[in-house]
N, C-alpha and C positions, 0 to 999 in steps of 0.2 A: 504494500500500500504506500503509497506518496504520503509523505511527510505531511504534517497540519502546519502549514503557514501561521508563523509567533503574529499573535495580532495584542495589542497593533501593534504597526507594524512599526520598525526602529528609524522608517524615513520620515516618521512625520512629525510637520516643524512643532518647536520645541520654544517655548516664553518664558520669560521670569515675571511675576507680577507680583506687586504690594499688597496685594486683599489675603487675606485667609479663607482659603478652599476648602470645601467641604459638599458633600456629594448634593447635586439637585441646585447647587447657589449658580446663583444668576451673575454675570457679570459685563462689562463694557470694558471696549478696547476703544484707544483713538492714537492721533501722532503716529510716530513712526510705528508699534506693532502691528498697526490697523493698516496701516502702508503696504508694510511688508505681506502681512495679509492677504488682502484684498486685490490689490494693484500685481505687486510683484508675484505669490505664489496665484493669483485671483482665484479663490479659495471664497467659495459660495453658503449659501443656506444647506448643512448636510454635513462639509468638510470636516474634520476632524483636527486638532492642535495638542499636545500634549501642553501641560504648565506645570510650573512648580513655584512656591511660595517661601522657599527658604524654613518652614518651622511642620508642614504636614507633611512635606516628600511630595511627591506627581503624582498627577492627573489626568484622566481624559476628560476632553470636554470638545462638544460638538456648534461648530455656528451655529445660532437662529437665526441671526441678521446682517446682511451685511450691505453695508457702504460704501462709499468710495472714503471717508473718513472717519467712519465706525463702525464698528463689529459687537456684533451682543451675540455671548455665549453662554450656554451651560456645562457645565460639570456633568459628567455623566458616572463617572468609577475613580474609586482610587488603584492607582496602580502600584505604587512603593512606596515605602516610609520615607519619612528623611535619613540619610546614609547618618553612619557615625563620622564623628571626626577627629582625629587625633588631636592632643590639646596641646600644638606647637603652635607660637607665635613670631612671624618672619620681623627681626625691628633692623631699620635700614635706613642710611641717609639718604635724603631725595639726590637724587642726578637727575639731568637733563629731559626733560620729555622724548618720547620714544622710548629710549631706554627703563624709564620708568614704569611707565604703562608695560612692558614686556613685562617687567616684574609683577605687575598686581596681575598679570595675566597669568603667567606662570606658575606662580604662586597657587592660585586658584584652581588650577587644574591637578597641582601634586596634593594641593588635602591642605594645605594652611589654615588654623582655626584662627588667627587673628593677623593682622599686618599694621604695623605702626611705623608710621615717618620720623626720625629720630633727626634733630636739627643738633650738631656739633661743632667746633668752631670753622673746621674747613669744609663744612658745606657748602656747596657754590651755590645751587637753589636753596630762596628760603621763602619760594613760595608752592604750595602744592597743590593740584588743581582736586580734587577728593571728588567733586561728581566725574570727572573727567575717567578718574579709576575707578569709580564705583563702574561706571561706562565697560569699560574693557574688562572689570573682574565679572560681570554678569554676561557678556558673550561670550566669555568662556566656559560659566558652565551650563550654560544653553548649548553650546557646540560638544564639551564634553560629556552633558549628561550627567551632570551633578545635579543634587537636590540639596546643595548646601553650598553658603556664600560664606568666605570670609567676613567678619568686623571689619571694618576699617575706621581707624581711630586716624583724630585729628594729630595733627604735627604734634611733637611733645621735646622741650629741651632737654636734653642730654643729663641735665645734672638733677632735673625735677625727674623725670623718669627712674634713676636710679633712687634717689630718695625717698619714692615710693614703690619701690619694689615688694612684690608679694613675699613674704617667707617660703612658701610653699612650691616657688618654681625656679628653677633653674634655670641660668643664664651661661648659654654656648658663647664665648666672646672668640671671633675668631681674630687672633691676638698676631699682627706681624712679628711678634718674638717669636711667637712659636708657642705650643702646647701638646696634648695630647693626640692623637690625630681623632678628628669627629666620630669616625667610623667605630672608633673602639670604644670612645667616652658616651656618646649615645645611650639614652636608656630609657623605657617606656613612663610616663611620669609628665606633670605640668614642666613644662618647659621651652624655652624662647631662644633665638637664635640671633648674635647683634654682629651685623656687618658695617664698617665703617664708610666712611665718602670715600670719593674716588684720590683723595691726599693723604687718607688715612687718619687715625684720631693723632692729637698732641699727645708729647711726654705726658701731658698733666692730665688729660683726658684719660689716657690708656691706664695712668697710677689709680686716679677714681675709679675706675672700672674693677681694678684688681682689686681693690681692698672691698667690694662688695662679697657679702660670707656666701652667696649663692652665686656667682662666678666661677665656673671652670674657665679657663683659657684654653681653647683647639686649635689645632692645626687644621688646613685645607690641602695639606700637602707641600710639592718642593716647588711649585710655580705661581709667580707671581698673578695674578687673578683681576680682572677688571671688579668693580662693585657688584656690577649687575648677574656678571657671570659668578662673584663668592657665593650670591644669594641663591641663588639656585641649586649648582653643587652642594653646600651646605643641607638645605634643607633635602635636597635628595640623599644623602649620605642621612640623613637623621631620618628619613621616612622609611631606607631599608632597613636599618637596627633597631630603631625603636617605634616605628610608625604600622602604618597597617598593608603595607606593601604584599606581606605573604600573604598576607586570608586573599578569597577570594573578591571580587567586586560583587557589589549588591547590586539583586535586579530584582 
């Protein structure tokens, strides 16, 4: 016998929306979803959309109405919970757009529970566009197929961030001296990963850092590393040891 076709089926577009979902709820689309919708897939009364809401996991939900500038849907089933996610948070000096935005992107697709903008003295940006990345950390997991968004926290100074540091979590510094390498100090547990700007922190930066009691110092290895490329490496070295890389993915 021929296989039963997984329905629905995995092509079908995929939104992140603000409302909390729940089966039979009624909702509007407009602006760009309803765009994309309507015009570009032109996706009628019947079509079908997956959503997810970041806090119940995804959804089916089918058009009733559609526009050329609004679409009204219902919810039809739940299809999955919201995934879990490891309690790793990416903290990083802003760089230059482009490259930043890859980060909240990136980020989001490897599992990051939180990402915070860390402002230090050789920061060169010290402004950050925060809808701009909320932007690109939601197309990502709309394209990936997540049902979970990063936090994204406001810019935060470097020495106020550390002054209030939680007891409870550990902080990966990934220390130009050198340290332990990530890969072996990694452990499952609240914990945060801080990458410095692309100058690197000061002597007097880097001494604040170390005398925090929940500070390890890691190494990323024997090569010199852009920011953008530590953040990533880092957190993928801490997703295979201590993150949830082996289970399987939820579906």
């Amino acid at each position: 016998m021929p296989a039963t076709p997984a329905w629905p089926p995995s092509s079908l577009p995929r939104l992140y929306v603000e409302a909390a979902l729940s089966e039979n709820a009624a909702l509007t689309l407009d602006g760009a979803p309803a765009n994309y919708l309507a015009n570009v897939l032109r996706l009628g009364p019947g079509g079908q959309v997956k959503l997810f809401d970041d806090r119940t996991g995804e959804w089916l939900a089918e058009i009733s109405e559609a526009g050329r500038k609004r679409i009204a849907l219902r919810v039809v089933s739940h299809l999955r919970e919201r995934e879990t996610v490891p309690d790793l948070w990416l903290l990083f000096a802003p760089i230059k757009r482009g490259r930043i935005d890859w980060i909240a992107e990136k980020a989001t697709e490897l599992g990051v529970a939180r990402l915070v903008p860390v402002l230090t003295q050789r920061t060169i940006v010290d402004r950050v566009n925060t809808e701009r990345l909320r932007a690109h950390m939601v197309e990502a997991a709309e394209q990936c197929e997540r049902t979970a968004l990063p936090e994204l926290a406001e810019p935060q100074k470097l020495d106020a961030l550390l002054a209030a540091w939680p007891a409870e979590r550990t902080l990966f510094f990934a220390d130009e001296q050198g340290g332990a390498p990530l890969a072996a100090a990694a452990r499952p547990g609240p914990a945060a990963i801080l990458i410095g700007p692309e100058g690197g922190f000061t002597d007097a930066e880097g001494a604040r850092i170390r005398e925090l009691a929940q500070v390890e110092p890691v190494s990323l290895g024997p090569r010199i590393l852009r920011a953008d490329t530590a953040a990533l490496a880092a957190v993928s070295l801490w997703m295979a040891k201590a993150g949830d890389w082996e289970r399987h993915a939820e579906r």
